[in-house]
N, C-alpha and C positions, 0 to 999 in steps of 0.2 A: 256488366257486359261491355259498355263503354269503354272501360278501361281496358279489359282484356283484348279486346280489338287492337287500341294503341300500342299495348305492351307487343303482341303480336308484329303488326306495322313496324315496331321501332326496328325487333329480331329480325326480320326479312330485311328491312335497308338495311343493316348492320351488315348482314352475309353479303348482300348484294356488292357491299362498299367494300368488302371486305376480299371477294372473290376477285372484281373487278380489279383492284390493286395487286392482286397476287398475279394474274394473268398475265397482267400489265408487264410487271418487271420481269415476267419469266420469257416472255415474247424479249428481250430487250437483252442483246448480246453483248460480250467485253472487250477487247482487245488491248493487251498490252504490249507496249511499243518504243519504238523510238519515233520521233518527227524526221522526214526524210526529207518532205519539200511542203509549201506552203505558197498558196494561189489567193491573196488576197482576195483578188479581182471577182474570183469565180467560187470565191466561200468555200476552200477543197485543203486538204492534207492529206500528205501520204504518209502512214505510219509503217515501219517494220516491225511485223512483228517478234515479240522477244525469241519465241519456240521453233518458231519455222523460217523465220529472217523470208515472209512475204509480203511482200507491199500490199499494202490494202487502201485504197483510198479512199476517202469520208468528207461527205460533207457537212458542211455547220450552218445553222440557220441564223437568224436574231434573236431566239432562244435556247442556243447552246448555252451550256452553264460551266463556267471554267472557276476550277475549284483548287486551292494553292490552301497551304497550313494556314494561313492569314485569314483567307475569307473565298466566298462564291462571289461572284460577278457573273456576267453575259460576256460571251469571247470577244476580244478584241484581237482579231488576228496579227493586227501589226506589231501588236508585242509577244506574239508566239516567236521561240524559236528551235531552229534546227538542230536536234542531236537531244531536247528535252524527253526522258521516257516519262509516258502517260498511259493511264490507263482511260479509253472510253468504250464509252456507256451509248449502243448505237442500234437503231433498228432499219435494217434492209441499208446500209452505210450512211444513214442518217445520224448524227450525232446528238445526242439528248445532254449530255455530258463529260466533259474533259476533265479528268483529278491528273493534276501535275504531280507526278511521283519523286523524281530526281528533275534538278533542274542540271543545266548548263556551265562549267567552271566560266566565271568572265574570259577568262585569257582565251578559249574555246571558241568561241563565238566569233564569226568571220562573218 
């Protein structure tokens, strides 16, 4: 009976883990973009979006996660720049995530 309880127990955190997680990312919206402007100061960018060319503004915390082919890191906005299309990953324009899609040609970059 002991066991059957645990096995039980394990099933129910499993959904529970499992639900939780699916909520989670379903709550957690996309926007694909280009970078307009960038506010150090005040942890903020404005992206255009690709579809509707609407500015939408976002902020980042010290938990943003900036994601490039190379590797993730936590965002360093001083090395963001303007005109890169990105896709994030953001709830109520909270930024949970930035995946750099195309970057920037050097010669661009003013």
């Amino acid at each position: 009976m002991n066991k059957t309880r645990r096995s039980l127990l394990a099933s129910v955190l499993a959904a529970a883990f499992t639900l939780t997680v699916t909520v989670g990312t379903a709550l957690a919206a996309e926007l694909m973009g280009t970078i307009k402007t960038i506010d150090v100061d005040a942890k903020k960018i404005v992206v255009t979006e690709k579809d509707t060319d609407k500015d939408v503004e976002v902020t980042v915390t010290d938990e943003t996660e900036w994601v490039t082919k190379k590797k993730t890191s936590k965002i360093d906005l001083t090395k963001v720049k303007k005109g890169q299309m990105v896709l994030v990953t953001h709830e109520d324009a909270k930024a949970s995530k930035i995946e750099l899609k195309k970057n920037v040609p050097k010669k661009e970059i003013k």
